[in-house]
Structure formats: structure tokens, C-alpha cells
C-alpha positions as CSV (number, residue, x, y, z in Angstrom):
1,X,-17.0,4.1,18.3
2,X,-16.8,0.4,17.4
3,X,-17.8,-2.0,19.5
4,X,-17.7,-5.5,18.9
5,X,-21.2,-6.3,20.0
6,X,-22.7,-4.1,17.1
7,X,-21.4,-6.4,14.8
8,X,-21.2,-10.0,16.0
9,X,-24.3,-12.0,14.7
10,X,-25.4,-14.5,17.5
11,X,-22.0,-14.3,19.0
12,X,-19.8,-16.1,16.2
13,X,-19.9,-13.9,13.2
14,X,-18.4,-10.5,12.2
15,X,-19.5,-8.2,9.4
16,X,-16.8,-7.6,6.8
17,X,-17.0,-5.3,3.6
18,X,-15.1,-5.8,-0.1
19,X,-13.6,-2.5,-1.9
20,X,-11.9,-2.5,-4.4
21,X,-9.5,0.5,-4.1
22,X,-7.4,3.0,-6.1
23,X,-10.2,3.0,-8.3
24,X,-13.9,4.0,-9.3
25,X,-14.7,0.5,-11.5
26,X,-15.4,-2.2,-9.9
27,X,-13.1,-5.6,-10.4
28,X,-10.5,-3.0,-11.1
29,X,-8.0,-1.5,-8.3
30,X,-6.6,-3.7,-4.9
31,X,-9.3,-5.6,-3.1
32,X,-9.4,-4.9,0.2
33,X,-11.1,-6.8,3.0
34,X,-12.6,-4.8,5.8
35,X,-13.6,-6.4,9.5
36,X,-15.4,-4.7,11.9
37,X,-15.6,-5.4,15.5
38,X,-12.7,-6.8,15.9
39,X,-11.7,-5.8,19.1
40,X,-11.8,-9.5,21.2
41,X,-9.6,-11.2,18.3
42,X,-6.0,-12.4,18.6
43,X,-3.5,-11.4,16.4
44,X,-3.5,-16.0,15.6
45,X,-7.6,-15.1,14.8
46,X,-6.8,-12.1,12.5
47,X,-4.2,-13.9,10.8
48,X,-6.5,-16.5,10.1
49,X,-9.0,-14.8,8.8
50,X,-6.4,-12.7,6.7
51,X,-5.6,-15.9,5.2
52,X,-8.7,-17.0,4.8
53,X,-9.4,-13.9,2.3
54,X,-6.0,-14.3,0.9
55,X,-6.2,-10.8,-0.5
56,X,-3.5,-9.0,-0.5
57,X,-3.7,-6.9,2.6
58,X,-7.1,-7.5,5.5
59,X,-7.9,-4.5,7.6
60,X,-9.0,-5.1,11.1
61,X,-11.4,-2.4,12.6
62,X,-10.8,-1.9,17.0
63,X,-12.3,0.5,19.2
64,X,-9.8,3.7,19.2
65,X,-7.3,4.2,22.3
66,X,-8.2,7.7,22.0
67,X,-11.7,8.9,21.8
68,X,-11.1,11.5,19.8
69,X,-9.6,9.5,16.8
70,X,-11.8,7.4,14.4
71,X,-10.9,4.0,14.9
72,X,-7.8,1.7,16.0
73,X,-7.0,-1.0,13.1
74,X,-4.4,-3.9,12.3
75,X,-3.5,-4.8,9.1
76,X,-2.2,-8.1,7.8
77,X,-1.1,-9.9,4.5
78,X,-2.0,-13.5,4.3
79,X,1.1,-14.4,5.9
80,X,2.1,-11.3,8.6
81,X,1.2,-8.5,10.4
82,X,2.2,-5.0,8.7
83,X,2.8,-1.9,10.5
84,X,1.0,0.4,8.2
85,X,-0.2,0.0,4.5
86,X,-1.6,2.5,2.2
87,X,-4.4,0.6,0.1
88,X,-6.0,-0.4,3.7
89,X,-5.9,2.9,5.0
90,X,-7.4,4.8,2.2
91,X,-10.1,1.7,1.9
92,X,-11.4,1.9,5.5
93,X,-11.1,6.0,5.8
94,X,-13.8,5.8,2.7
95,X,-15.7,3.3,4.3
96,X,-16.0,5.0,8.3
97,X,-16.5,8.1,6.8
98,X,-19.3,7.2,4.2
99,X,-21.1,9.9,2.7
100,X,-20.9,12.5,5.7
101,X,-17.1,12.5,6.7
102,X,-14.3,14.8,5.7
103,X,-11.6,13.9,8.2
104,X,-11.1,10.1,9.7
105,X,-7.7,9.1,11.7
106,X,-6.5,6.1,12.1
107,X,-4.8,4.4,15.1
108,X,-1.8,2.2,13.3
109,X,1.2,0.5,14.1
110,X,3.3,2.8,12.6
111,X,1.6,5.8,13.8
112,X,-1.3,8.2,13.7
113,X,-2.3,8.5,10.1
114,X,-4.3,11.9,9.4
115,X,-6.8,10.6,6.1
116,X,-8.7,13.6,4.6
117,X,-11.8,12.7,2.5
118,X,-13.3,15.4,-0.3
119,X,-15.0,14.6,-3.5
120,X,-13.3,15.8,-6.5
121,X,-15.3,15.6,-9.6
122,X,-18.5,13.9,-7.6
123,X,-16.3,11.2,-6.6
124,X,-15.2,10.7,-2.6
125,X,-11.2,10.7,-3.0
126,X,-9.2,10.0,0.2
127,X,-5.5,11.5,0.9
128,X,-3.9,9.9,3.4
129,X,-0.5,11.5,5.8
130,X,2.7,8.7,5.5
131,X,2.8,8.4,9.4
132,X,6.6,8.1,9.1
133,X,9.1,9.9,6.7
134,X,11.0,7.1,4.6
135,X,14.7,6.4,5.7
136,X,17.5,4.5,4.0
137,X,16.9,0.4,4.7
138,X,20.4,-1.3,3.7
139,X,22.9,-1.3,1.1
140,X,21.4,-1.7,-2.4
141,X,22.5,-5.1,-4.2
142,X,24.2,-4.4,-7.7
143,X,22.6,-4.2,-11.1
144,X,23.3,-7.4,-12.0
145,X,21.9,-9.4,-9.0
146,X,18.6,-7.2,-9.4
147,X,18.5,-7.7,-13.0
148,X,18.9,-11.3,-13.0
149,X,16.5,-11.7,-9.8
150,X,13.6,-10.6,-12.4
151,X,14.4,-11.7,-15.9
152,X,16.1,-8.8,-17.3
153,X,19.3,-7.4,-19.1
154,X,21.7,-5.0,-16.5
155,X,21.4,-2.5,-19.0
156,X,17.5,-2.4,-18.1
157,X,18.0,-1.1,-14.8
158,X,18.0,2.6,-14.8
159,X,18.3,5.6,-15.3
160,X,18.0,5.9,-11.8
161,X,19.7,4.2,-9.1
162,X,17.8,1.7,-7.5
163,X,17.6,2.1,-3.5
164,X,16.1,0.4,0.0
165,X,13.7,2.5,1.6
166,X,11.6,1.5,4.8
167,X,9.0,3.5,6.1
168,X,7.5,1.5,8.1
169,X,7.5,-1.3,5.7
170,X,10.6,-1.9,3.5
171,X,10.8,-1.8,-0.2
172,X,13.8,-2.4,-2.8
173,X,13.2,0.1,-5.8
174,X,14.2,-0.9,-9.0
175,X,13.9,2.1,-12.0
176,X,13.8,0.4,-15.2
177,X,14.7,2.1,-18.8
178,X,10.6,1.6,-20.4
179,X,7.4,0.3,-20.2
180,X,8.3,-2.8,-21.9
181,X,11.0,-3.6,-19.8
182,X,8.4,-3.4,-16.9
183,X,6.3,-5.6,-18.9
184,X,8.6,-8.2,-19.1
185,X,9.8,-8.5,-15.2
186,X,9.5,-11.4,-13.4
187,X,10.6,-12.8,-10.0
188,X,13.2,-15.5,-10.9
189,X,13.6,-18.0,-8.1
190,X,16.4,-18.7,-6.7
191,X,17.9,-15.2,-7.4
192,X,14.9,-13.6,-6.7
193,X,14.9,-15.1,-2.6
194,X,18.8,-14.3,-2.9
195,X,18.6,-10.5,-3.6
196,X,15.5,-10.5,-0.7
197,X,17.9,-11.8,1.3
198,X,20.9,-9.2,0.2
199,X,18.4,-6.1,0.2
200,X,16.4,-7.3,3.6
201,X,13.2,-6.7,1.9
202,X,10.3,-8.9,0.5
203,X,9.3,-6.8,-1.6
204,X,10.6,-4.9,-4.8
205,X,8.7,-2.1,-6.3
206,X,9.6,-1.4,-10.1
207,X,8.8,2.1,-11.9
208,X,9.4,4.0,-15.1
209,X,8.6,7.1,-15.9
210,X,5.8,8.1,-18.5
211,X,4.6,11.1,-20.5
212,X,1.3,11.2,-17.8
213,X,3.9,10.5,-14.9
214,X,5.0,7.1,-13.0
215,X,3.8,3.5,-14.3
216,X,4.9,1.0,-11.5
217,X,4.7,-2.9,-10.4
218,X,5.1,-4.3,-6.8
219,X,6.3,-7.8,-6.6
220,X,6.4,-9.9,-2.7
221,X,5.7,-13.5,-3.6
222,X,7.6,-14.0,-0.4
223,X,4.6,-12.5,1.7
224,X,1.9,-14.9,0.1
225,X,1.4,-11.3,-2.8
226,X,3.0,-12.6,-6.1
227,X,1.8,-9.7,-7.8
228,X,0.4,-6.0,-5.6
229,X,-2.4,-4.3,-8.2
230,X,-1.7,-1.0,-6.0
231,X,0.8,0.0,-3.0
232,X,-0.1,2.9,-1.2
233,X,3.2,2.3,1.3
234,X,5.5,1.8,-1.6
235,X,3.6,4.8,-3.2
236,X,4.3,7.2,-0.1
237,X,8.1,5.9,0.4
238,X,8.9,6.1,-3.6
239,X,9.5,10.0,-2.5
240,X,12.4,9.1,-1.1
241,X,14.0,7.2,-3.9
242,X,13.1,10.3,-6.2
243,X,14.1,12.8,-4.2
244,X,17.6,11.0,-4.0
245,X,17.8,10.4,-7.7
246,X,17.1,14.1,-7.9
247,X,13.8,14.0,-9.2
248,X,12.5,16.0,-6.4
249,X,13.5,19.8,-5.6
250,X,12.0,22.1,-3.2
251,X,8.2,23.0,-3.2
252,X,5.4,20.7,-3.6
253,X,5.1,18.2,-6.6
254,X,2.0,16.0,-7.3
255,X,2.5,12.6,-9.1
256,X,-0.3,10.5,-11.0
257,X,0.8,6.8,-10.6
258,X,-0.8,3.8,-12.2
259,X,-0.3,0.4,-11.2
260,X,-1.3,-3.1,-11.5
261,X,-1.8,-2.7,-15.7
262,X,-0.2,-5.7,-16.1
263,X,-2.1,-8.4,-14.4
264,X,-5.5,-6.6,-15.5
265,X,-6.0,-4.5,-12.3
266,X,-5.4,-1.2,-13.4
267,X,-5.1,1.7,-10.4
268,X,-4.7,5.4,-10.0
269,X,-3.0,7.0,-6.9
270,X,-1.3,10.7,-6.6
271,X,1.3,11.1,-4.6
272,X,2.1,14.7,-3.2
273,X,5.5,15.6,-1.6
274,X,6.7,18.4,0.2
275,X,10.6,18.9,0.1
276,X,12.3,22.2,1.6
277,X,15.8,23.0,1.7
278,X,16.7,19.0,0.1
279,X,14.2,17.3,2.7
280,X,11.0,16.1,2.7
281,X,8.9,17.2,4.9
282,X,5.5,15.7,4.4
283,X,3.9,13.0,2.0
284,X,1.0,12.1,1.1
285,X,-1.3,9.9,-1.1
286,X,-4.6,10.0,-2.8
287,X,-7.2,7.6,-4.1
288,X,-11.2,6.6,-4.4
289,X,-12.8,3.2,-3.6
290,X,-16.0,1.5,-4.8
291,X,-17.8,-1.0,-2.5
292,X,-18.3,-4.4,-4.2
293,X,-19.6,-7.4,-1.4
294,X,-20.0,-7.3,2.3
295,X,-21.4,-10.4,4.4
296,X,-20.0,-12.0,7.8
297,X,-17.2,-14.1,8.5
298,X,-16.9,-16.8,11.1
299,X,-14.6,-16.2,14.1
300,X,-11.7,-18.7,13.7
């Protein structure tokens, strides 16, 4: 149980951990900020402090409705409140469980999320449940608004179709033909805050396919994250875009995913999907996380 008087320091402070997850080396991965004892702040306090960090996602650690689950949390990017994010979760399962745990849950917005922790290889990985099964978001803006939204030729865009998937959050996928092509992307103002507008999103996650499986890009300058290193949601919700562009059939299929190359974070995450008869029936999505600062914060 978490109680906000084991953390506060003389009545102003709370303690707060750095990881960097999706990965095992430090300064690599997505930074994550981790607050405990949070359960007397506002949703104005956590903001603040969320902005204060201006990482790309702050995790908020309350006392759990339920007894029997680990913790309740709230997660925000420096600019809103998210329902559920997958870099956060897998971050702050690692870090209640520490060396003894094997399952934590997680009281989110979106859900109860299930987060089983073993160590493969030495090393603690955590494999989170998506709370919610993706579902179609809105109609998908053509080829030509997307491709000019982020620097590139039409012809670039494939060979899948791109799609709108919300799963709690809401992400426009864009395939594109190669790694250079995801290379070169770039949000392109003011086509880029037109197709957010047309996709009602604001976010876009890009992906291509490589001989060791999916390299990918997240882009949501809109939501104070020019650039995501790792994306756990879009990870979890990406089944649904593959399983429509046929990419997908009937079992179980494991994916290795590496993000955030480009801007010198490099990350590793698996995604696992179970599809029977055309539907997907369960998701889920692995990664480690290394400790790297911790200290207190003043409450705003």
C-alpha cells in the first residue's frame, strides 16, 4: 500500500524515481518519471509537476481502490492527462515489484492492466495486458495529405494502408516503403496540424518492416512530445493496423520492435498478439528498465 505520508519529507516534498525504459543501458530507452505518494494531489498539481519534468509521459503512484491490486496511478504528458500508456506502465510495474515481484496490477484510466514481471536472461522484463482491445478511430486522411504532412513523396507511403486506431489513446499509422524513408520523416507545419485535425489524433506512429521485424517512430509535437523514443500504447494498438493489413492470421505471433533510433534513443519492445478466427483476442507488450536518478520534488 502507498500512502502519502511514507513519502512526503517535512510535509512539502515527494520522492520521485528516473528509468529509463525499453531498455537495459542507461541514457538509452524513454525516460520516465515516477511519483510516489501522490494520493492528496490535484489533477492542476500533477500536471504541474508533469510539466515540470517535461518528459514525455510522468507516472503518478495513489493508494489502490482495491486492496488487492498493486497500486492506483495517473499518467500525464506535459500537456494532458492520458488514459493509459505503455512506457509508464511497464516502468512503475519494474519499479513496485523490485527484485521480489512476479505479478503487479495497475489501477488505470483505461482499465485494469495485468503486468507480469520474469527475468529472461538475468534481466527483470515486464509484459504488460493492453487493458482495451484497439478499435477503428475515424476515416483515414489520403496518401497525399499524410505524405505531405511529414516531408515525403505519396509513393512512400505503403505497402500497407495507413489506419486510425484508438485504444484508449488514438494513433494515425502511417507504413512507409524503407528505413530511409522513416529516416527522412518530419512533421511539416501547417499540414502536419491539418491532417491532426482530419485523422482526430495527435499523434502519428510510422513503421517499416525489417529483416529482425518492425522499426518504428512516434511523432505528437501537438502534446508538448516532438519526438516518442518508445510507445508502449502505439506498440499494443499497431496489432490492429497489422492484423487489418493482413499481417496477422490466427495463433499467436511475437514481434521485436525498435524505436527511437533516430534521435539517439534506441528501444526494444515485443509485442505478442493473439488472433482466433480473424480477431484478436489478447495483446500484450514486453520490456526491461534500468534506474538512473531518484530525489524529491516540491508539491506545486
Amino acid at each position: 500500500m502507498v500512502r502519502l505520508s511514507d513519502w512526503q519529507d517535512g510535509g512539502s516534498m515527494l520522492r520521485f524515481h528516473i528509468y529509463d525504459v525499453f531498455t537495459t543501458m542507461p541514457f538509452t530507452g524513454n525516460p520516465l518519471a515516477i511519483v510516489e505518494g501522490a494520493d492528496g494531489l490535484t489533477a492542476a498539481q500533477m500536471q504541474t509537476i508533469a510539466r515540470q519534468f517535461n518528459l514525455s509521459e510522468t507516472i503518478f503512484v495513489q493508494t489502490a481502490d482495491d486492496p488487492a491490486h498493486s497500486a492506483k496511478v495517473r499518467i500525464f504528458f506535459p500537456t494532458a492527462e492520458i488514459p493509459f500508456a505503455g512506457h509508464p506502465t511497464i516502468g512503475c510495474a519494474l519499479h513496485l515489484a523490485g527484485d521480489t515481484g512476479r505479478r503487479i496490477t495497475l489501477e488505470e484510466q483505461a482499465g485494469l492492466v495485468p503486468v507480469t514481471i520474469t527475468r529472461e536472461g538475468g534481466v527483470a522484463v515486464a509484459e504488460f495486458t493492453a487493458p482495451r482491445l484497439p478499435l477503428r478511430h475515424a476515416p483515414v486522411p489520403a496518401h497525399a495529405m499524410i505524405a505531405r504532412a511529414l516531408g515525403l513523396l505519396s509513393a512512400r507511403i505503403g505497402p500497407h494502408d495507413p489506419g486510425v486506431w484508438q485504444g484508449g489513446p488514438a494513433f494515425l499509422y502511417v507504413p512507409v516503403t524503407d528505413l530511409a524513408t522513416l529516416a527522412a520523416a518530419r512533421p511539416q507545419d501547417p499540414a502536419w496540424t491539418d491532417l491532426m485535425q482530419a485523422a482526430d489524433v495527435d499523434s502519428a506512429y510510422l513503421y517499416t518492416r525489417t529483416p529482425d521485424g518492425i522499426r518504428a517512430r512516434m511523432f505528437s509535437p501537438g502534446a508538448g512530445i516532438p519526438e516518442d523514443p518508445a510507445t508502449g500504447s502505439a506498440t499494443a494498438i499497431l496489432a490492429a493496423q497489422l492484423l487489418a493489413n493482413g499481417a496477422l492470421g490466427d495463433g499467436t505471433t511475437v514481434l521485436h520492435l525498435t524505436q527511437g533510433v533516430e534521435m539517439g534513443r534506441p528501444s526494444s519492445l515485443r509485442l505478442t498478439v493473439d488472433v482466433a478466427q480473424g480477431a484478436i483476442t489478447a495483446i500484450r507488450v514486453a520490456g526491461s528498465a534500468i534506474k538512473i536518478a531518484q530525489g524529491t520534488i516540491r508539491i506545486p
